[in-house]
C-alpha positions as CSV (number, residue, x, y, z in Angstrom):
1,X,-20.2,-23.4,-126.4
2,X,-21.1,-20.1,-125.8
3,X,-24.2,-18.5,-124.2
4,X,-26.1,-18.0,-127.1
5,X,-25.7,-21.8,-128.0
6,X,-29.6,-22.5,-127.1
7,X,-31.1,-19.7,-129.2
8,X,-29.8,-21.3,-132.4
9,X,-30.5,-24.7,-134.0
10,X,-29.8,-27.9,-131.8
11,X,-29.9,-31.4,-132.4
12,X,-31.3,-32.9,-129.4
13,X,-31.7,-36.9,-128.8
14,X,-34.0,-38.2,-126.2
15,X,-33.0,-40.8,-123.7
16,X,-36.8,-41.9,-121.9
17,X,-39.7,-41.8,-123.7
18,X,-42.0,-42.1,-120.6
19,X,-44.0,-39.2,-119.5
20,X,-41.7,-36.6,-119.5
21,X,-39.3,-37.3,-122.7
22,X,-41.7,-36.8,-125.8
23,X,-43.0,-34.1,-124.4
24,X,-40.6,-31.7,-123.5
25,X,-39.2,-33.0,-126.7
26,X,-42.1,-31.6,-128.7
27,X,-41.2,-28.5,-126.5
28,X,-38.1,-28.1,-128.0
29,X,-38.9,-29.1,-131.8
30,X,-41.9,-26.0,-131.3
31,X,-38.5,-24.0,-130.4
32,X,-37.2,-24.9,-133.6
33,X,-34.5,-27.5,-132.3
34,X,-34.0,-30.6,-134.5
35,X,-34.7,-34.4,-132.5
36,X,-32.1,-36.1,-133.7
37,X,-33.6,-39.4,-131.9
38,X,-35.1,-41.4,-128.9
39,X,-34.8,-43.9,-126.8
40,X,-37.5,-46.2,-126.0
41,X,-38.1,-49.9,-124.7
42,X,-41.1,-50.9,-123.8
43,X,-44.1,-51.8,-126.3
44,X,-45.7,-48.7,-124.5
45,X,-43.0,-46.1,-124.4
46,X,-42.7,-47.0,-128.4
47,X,-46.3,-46.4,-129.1
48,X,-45.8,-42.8,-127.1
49,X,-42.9,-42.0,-128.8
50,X,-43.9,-42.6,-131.7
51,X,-47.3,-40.6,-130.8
52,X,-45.6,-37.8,-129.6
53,X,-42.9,-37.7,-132.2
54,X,-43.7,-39.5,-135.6
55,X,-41.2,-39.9,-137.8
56,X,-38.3,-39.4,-135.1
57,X,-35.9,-42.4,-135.1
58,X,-36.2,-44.8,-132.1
59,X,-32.6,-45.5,-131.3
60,X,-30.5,-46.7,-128.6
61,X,-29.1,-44.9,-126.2
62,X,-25.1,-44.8,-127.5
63,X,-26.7,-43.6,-131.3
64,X,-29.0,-41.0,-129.6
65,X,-25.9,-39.6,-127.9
66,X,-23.9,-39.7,-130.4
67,X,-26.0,-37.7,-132.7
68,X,-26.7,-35.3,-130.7
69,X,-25.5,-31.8,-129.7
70,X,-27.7,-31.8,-126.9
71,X,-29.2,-35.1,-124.9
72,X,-32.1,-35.1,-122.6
73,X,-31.9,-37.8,-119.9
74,X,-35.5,-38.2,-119.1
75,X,-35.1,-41.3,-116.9
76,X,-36.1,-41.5,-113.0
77,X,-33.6,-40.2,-110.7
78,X,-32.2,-43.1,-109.4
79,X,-31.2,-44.4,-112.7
80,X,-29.0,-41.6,-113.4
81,X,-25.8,-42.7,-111.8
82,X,-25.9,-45.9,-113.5
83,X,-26.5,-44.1,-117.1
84,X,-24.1,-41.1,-117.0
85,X,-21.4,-43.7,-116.1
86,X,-22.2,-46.5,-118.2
87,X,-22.5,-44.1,-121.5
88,X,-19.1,-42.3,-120.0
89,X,-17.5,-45.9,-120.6
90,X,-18.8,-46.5,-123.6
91,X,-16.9,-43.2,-124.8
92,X,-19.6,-41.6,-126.3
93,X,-20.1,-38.8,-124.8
94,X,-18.7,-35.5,-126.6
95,X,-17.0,-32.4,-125.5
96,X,-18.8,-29.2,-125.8
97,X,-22.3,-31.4,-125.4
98,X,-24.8,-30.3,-123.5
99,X,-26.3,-33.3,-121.3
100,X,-29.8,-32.5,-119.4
101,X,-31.5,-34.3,-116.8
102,X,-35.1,-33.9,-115.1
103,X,-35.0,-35.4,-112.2
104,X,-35.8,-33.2,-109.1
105,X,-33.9,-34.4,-106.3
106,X,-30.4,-34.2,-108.4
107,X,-28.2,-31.1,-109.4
108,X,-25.3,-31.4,-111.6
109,X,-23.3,-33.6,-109.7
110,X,-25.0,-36.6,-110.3
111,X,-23.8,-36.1,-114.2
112,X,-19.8,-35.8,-112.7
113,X,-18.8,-38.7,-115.1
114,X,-20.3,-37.0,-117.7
115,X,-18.6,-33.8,-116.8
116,X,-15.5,-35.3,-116.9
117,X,-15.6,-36.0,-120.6
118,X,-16.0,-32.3,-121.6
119,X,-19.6,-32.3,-121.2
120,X,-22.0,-28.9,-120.3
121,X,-24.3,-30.3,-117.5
122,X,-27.9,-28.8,-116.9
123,X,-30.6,-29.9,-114.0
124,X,-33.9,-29.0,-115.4
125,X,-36.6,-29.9,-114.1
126,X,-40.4,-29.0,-114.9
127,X,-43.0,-28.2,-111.8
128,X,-45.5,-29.9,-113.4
129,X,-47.7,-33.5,-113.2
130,X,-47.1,-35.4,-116.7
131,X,-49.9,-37.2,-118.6
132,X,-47.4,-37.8,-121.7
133,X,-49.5,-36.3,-124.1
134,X,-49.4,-33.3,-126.4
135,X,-51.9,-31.7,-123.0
136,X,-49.2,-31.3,-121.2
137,X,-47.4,-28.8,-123.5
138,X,-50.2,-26.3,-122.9
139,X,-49.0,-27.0,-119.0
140,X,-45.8,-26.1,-119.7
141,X,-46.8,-22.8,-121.1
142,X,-46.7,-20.6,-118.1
143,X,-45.4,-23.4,-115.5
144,X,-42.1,-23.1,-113.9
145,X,-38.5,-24.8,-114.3
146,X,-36.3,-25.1,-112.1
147,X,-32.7,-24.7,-112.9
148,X,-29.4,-25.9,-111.9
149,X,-26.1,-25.3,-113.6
150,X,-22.8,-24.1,-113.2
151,X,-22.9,-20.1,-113.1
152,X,-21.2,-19.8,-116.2
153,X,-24.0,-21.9,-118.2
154,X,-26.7,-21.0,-116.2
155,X,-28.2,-18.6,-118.7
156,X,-28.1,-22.0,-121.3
157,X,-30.1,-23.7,-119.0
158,X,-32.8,-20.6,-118.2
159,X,-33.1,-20.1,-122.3
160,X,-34.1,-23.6,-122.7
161,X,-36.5,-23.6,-120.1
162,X,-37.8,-20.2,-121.6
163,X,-38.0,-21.9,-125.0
164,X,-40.1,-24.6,-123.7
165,X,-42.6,-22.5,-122.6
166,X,-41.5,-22.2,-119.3
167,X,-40.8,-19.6,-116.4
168,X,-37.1,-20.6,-115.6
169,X,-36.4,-20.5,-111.8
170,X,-33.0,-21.2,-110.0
171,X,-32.2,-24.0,-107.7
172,X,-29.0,-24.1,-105.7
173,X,-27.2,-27.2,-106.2
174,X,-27.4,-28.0,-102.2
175,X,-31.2,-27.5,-102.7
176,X,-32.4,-29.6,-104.9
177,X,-32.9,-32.8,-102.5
178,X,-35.2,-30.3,-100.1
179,X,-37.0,-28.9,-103.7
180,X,-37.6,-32.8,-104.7
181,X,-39.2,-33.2,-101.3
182,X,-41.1,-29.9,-101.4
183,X,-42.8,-30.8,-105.0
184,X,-43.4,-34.4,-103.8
185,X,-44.8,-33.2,-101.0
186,X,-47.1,-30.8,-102.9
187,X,-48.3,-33.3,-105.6
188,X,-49.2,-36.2,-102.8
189,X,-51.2,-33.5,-100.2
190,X,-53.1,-32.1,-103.0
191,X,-54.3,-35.7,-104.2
192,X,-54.9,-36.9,-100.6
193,X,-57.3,-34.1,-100.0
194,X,-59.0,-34.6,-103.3
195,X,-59.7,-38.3,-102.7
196,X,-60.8,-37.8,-98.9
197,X,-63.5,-35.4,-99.7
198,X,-64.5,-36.7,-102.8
199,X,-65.1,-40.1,-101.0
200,X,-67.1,-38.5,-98.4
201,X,-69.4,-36.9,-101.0
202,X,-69.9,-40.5,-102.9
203,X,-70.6,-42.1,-99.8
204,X,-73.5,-39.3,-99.4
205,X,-75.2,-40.5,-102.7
206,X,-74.0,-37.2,-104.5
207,X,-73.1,-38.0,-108.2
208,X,-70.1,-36.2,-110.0
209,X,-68.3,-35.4,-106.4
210,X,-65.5,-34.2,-108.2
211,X,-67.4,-31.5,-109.7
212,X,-68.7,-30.6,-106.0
213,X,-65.2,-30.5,-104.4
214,X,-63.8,-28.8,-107.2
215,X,-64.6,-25.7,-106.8
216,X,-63.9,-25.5,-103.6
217,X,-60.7,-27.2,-104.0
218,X,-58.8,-24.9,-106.7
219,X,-60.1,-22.0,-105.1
220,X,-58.9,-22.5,-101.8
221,X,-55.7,-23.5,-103.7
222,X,-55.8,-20.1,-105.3
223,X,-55.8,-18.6,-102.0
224,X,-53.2,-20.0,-100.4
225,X,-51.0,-19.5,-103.8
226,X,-51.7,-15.7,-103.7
227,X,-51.1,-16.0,-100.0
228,X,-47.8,-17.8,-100.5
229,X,-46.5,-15.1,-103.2
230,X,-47.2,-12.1,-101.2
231,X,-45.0,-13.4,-98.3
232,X,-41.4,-12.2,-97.9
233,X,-38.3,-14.3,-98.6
234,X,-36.5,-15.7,-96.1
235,X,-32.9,-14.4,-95.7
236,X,-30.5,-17.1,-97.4
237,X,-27.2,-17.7,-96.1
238,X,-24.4,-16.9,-98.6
């Protein structure tokens, strides 16, 4: 498959429909890709996909990949091991496919038996928290990606995550375990310090604390992100 593969028409199948599945899925179909399918158990992750993606075929996970020219593994990141290798004995997985996942804390590795069957492997993963509704397309627009891929497909993987709205940025494959932590790290701070002063507010009697704190909140988050970009890089070993 050639560079240029992601610009044209795909069919892509969805394995997940939590959160993050239907949604970048929607993402993609707005690109003009076809969903060929999705996976989806529960009662809930039914009723989302078939929310987010009505008239898309719920399917299990073999059909969606074998429909599909490109499959999006949207499943939590220690489920991945388990599902590249299971589908790899199954046999269904095709040469020339690309295979996604979205899980932070893995690269490409973690797809190896997928690799091994011809596959094109791609880590993307989207900096952003997931409601798993259509708000979180408007999130996407002008959020970040980060990318992992072989060098020669890495310009596959950056496309996608442009035509999802996206800002693609590259993560070594070594880094992705410190990003994980990093984002984690981010999204759990960030929550703490809302809760702590919002509690202390409702404790005063003050109605609508959240509107209080907020303010001060995303502005002092504002200053510290401007602060953050006009720092210098770090030297990074070669």
């Amino acid at each position: 498959m050639n560079v240029g593969a992601a610009e044209s028409r795909l069919g892509v199948g969805i394995v997940g429909a939590g959160r993050v599945g239907p949604v970048l899925a929607r993402a993609l179909a707005g690109a003009g890709h076809a969903i060929t399918g999705i996976s989806a158990v529960s009662a809930e992750s039914r009723e989302r996909a078939e929310a987010m993606l009505p008239g898309v075929p719920i399917l299990d996970v073999p059909e969606v990949v074998r429909r599909s020219e490109l499959v999006l593994l949207a499943v939590p990141g220690d489920q991945l091991p388990g599902l590249a290798s299971g589908l790899a004995a199954t046999g269904v997985w095709q040469p020339g496919q690309l295979v996604i996942h979205t899980a932070p804390e893995h690269g490409t590795a973690v797809l190896a038996p997928a690799l091994a069957a011809g596959v094109i492997p791609l880590a993307l993963h989207p900096a952003i928290v997931f409601t798993g509704t259509s708000l979180d397309l408007s999130r996407l627009a002008g959020a970040t990606i980060a990318v992992t891929a072989p060098a020669p497909v890495l310009p596959i993987g950056q496309a996608l995550a442009v035509e999802m709205g996206a800002e693609p940025v590259v993560v070594r494959e070594q880094d992705r375990v410190a990003y994980a932590d990093a984002m984690t790290a981010a999204g759990e701070l960030s929550r703490a310090v809302v809760r702590q002063a919002t509690d202390a507010l409702r404790e005063l009697g003050i109605e609508r604390p959240d509107r209080l704190a907020g303010g001060v909140v995303r502005a002092a988050v504002e200053e510290e992100l401007l602060a953050a970009a006009g720092r210098e890089l770090p030297e990074l070993p070669e």
